[in-house]
VEXKOLSE-268225 format. One record per residue: residue in three letters; chain; x, y, z of N, C-alpha, C, CB in turn. Coordinates in nm, 3 decimals. Atoms other than C-alpha are relative to their C-alpha. Glycine has a CB too. Layout:
N
code,unit,npx,npy,npz,capx,capy,capz,cpx,cpy,cpz,cbpx,cbpy,cbpz
ALA,A,X,Y,Z,X,Y,Z,X,Y,Z,X,Y,Z;
...
***
This chain:
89
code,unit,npx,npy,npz,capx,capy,capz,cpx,cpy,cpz,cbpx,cbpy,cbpz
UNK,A,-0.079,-0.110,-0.052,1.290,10.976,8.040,-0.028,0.019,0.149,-0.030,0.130,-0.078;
UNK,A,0.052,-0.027,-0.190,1.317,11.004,8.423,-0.010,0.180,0.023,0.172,-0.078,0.149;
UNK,A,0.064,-0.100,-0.023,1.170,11.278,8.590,0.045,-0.022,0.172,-0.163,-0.002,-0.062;
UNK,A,-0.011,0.012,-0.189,1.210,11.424,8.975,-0.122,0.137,0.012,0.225,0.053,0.100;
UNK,A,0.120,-0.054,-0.088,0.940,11.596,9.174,0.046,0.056,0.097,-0.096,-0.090,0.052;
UNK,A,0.045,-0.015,-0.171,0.901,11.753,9.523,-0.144,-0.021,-0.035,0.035,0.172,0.098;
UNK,A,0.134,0.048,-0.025,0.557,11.656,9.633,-0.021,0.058,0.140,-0.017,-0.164,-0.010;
UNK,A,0.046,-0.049,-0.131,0.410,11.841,9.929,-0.153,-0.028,-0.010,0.039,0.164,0.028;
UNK,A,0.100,0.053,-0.047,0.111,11.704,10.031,-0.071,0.030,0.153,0.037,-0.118,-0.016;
UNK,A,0.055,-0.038,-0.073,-0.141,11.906,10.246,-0.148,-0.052,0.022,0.022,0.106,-0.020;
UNK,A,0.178,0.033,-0.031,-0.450,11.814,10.469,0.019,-0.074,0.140,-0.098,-0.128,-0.139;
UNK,A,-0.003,0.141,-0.138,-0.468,11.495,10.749,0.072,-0.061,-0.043,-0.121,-0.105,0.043;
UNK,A,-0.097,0.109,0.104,-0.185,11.330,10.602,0.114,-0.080,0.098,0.103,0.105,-0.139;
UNK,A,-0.147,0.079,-0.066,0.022,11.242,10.914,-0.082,-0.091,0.091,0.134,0.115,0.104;
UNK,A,0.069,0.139,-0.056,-0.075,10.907,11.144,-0.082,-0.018,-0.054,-0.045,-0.021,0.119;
UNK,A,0.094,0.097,0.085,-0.286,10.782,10.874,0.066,-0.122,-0.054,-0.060,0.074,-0.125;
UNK,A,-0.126,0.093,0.122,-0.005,10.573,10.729,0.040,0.039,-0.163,-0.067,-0.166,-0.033;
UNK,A,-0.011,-0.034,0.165,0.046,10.803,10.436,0.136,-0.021,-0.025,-0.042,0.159,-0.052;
UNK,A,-0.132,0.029,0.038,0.399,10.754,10.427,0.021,-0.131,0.017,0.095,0.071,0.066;
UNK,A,0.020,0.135,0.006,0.362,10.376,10.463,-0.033,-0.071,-0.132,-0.095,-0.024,0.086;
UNK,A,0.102,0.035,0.142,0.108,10.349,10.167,0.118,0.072,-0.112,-0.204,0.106,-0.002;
UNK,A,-0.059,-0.081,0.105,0.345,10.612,9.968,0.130,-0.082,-0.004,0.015,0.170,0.031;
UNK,A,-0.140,0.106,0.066,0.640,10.366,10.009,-0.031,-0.076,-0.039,0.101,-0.062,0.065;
UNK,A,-0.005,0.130,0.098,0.463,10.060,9.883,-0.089,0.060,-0.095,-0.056,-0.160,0.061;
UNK,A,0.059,-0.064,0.181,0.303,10.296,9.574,0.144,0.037,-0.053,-0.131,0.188,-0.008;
UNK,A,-0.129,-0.039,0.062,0.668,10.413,9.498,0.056,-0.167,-0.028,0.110,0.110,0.119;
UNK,A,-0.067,0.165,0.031,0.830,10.042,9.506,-0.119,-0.074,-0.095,0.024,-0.112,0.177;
UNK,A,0.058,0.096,0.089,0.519,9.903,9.306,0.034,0.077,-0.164,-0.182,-0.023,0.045;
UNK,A,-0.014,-0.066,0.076,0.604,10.192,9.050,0.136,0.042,-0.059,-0.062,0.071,0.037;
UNK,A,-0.168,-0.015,0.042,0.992,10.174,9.056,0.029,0.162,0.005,0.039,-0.068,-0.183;
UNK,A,-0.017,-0.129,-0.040,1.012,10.541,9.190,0.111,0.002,0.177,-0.184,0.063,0.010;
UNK,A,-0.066,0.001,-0.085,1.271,10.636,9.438,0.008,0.127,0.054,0.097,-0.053,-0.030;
UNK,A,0.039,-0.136,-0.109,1.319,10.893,9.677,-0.006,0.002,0.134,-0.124,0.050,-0.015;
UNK,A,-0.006,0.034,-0.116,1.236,10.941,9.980,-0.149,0.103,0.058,0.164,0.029,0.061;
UNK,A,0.113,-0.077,-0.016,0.882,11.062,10.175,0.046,0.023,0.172,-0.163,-0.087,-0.048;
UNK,A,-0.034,-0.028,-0.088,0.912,11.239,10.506,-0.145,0.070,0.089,0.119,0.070,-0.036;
UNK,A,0.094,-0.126,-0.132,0.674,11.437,10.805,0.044,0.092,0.030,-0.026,-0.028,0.142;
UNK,A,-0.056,-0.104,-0.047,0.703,11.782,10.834,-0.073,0.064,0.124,0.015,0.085,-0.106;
UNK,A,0.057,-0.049,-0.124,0.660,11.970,11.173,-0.141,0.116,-0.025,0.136,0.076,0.082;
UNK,A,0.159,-0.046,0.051,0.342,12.179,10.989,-0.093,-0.108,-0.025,0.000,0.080,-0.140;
UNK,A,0.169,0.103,0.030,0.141,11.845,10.941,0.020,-0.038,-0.168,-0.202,0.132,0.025;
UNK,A,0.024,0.108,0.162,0.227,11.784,10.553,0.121,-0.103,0.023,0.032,0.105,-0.194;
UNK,A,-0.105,0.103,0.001,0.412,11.520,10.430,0.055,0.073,-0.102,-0.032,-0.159,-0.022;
UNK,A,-0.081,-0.012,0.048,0.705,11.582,10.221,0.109,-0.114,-0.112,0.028,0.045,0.094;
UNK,A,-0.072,0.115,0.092,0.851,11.353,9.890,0.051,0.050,-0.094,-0.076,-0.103,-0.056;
UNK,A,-0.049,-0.075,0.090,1.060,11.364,9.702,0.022,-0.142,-0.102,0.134,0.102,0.055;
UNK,A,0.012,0.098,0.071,1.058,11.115,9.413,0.051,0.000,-0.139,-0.114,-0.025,0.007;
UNK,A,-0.013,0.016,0.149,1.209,11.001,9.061,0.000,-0.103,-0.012,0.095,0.046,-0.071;
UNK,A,0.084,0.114,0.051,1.100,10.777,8.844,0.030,0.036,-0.176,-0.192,0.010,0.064;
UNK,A,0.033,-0.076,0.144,0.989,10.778,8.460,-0.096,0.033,0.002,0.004,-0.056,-0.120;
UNK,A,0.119,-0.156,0.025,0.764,11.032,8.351,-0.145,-0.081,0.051,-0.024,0.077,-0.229;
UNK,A,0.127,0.042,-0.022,0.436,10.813,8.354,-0.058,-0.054,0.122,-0.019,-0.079,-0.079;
UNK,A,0.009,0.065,-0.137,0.524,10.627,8.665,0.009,0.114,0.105,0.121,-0.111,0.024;
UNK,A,0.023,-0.111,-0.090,0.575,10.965,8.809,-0.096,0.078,0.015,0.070,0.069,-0.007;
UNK,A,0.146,-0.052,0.019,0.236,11.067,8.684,-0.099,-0.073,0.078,-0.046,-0.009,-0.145;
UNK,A,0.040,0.082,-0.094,0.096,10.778,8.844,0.018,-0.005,0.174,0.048,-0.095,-0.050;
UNK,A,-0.031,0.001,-0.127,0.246,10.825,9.158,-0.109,0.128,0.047,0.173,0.019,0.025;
UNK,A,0.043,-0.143,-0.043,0.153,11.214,9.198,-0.197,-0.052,-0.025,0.090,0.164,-0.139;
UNK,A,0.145,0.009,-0.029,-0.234,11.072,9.137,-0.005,-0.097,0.122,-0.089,-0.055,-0.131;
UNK,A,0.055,0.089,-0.111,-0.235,10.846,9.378,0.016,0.142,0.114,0.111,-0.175,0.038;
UNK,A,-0.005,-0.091,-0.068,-0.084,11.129,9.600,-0.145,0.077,0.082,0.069,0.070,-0.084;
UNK,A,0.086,-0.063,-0.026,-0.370,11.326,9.544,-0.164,-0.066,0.090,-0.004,0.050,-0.128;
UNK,A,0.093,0.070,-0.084,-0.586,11.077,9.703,0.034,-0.082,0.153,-0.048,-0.096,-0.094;
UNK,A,-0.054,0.009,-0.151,-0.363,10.928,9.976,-0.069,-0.191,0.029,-0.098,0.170,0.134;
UNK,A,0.084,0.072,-0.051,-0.477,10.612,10.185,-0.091,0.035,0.040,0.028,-0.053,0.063;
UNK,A,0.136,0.001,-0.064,-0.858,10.564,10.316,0.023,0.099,0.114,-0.052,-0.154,0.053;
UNK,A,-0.023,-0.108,-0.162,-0.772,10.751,10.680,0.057,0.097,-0.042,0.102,-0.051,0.138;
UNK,A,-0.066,-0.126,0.064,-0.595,11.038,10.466,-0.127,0.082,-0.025,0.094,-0.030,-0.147;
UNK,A,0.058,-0.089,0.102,-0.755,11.387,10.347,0.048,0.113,-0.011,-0.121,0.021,0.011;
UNK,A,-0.096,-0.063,0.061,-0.595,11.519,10.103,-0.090,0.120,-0.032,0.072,-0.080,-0.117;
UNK,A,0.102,-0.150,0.065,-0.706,11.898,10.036,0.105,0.079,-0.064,-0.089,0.121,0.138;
UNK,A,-0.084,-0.073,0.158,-0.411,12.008,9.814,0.147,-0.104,0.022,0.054,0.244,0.012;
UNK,A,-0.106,0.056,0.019,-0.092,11.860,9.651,0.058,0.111,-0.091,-0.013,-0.142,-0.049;
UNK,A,-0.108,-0.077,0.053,0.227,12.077,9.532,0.103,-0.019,-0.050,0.034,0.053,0.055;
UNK,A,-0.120,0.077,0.002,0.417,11.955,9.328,0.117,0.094,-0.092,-0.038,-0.159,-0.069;
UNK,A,-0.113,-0.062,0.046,0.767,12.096,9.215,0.117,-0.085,-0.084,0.054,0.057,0.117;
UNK,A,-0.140,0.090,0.074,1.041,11.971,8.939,0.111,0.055,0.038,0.015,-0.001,-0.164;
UNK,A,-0.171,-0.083,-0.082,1.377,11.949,9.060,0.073,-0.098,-0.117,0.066,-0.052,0.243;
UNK,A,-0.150,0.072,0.110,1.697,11.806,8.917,-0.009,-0.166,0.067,0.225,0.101,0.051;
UNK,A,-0.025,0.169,-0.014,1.768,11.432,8.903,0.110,0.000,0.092,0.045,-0.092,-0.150;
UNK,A,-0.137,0.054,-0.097,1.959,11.323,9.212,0.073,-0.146,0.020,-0.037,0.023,0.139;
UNK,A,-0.120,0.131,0.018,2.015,10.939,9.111,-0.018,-0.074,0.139,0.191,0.061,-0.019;
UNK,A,0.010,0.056,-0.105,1.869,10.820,9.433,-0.042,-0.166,-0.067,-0.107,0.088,0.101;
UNK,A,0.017,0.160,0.048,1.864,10.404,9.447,-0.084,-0.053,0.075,0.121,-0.093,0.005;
UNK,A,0.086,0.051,-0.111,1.587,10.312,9.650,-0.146,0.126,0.052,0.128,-0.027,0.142;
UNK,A,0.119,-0.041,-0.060,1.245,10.446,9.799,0.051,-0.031,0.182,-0.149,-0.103,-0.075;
UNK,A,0.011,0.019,-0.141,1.267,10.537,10.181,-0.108,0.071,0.093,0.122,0.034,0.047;
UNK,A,0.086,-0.097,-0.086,1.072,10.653,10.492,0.073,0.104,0.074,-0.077,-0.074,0.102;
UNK,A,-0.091,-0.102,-0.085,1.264,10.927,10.689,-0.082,0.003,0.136,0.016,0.169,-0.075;
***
């Protein structure tokens, strides 16, 4: 059963390559969406997938790449938007 998320992701999360690492964890996991930089310093994703692969994703989240630190993740269910692809914004 697919599943959609928001994912807000707070801490050191921008020029680490977290949105780099979070597009090749979404494409190894067949999750699509799209992850973004917001002008407060988190990053911003939005992702669907199936349920487990979306469980998988949101842990990795919580840990980020090595140069990341992650000190909270938020995540929100939204509606299925049918996106075809994983991007960076």
């Amino acid at each position: 059963m697919k599943r959609s998320v928001i994912i807000k992701v707070i801490g050191k999360v921008q020029n680490v390559g977290f949105r780099f690492y979070a597009h090749k964890t979404a494409k190894t996991l067949n999750i699509n969406g799209f992850v973004s930089n917001k002008v407060d310093g988190t990053v911003y994703i939005e992702a669907e997938g199936e349920e487990k692969d979306i469980e998988q994703f949101i842990d990795w989240c919580r840990i980020g790449p090595s140069w990341a630190r992650v000190d909270n993740v938020q995540i929100q269910d939204s509606v299925v938007c049918g996106y075809n692809d994983f991007i960076i914004n």
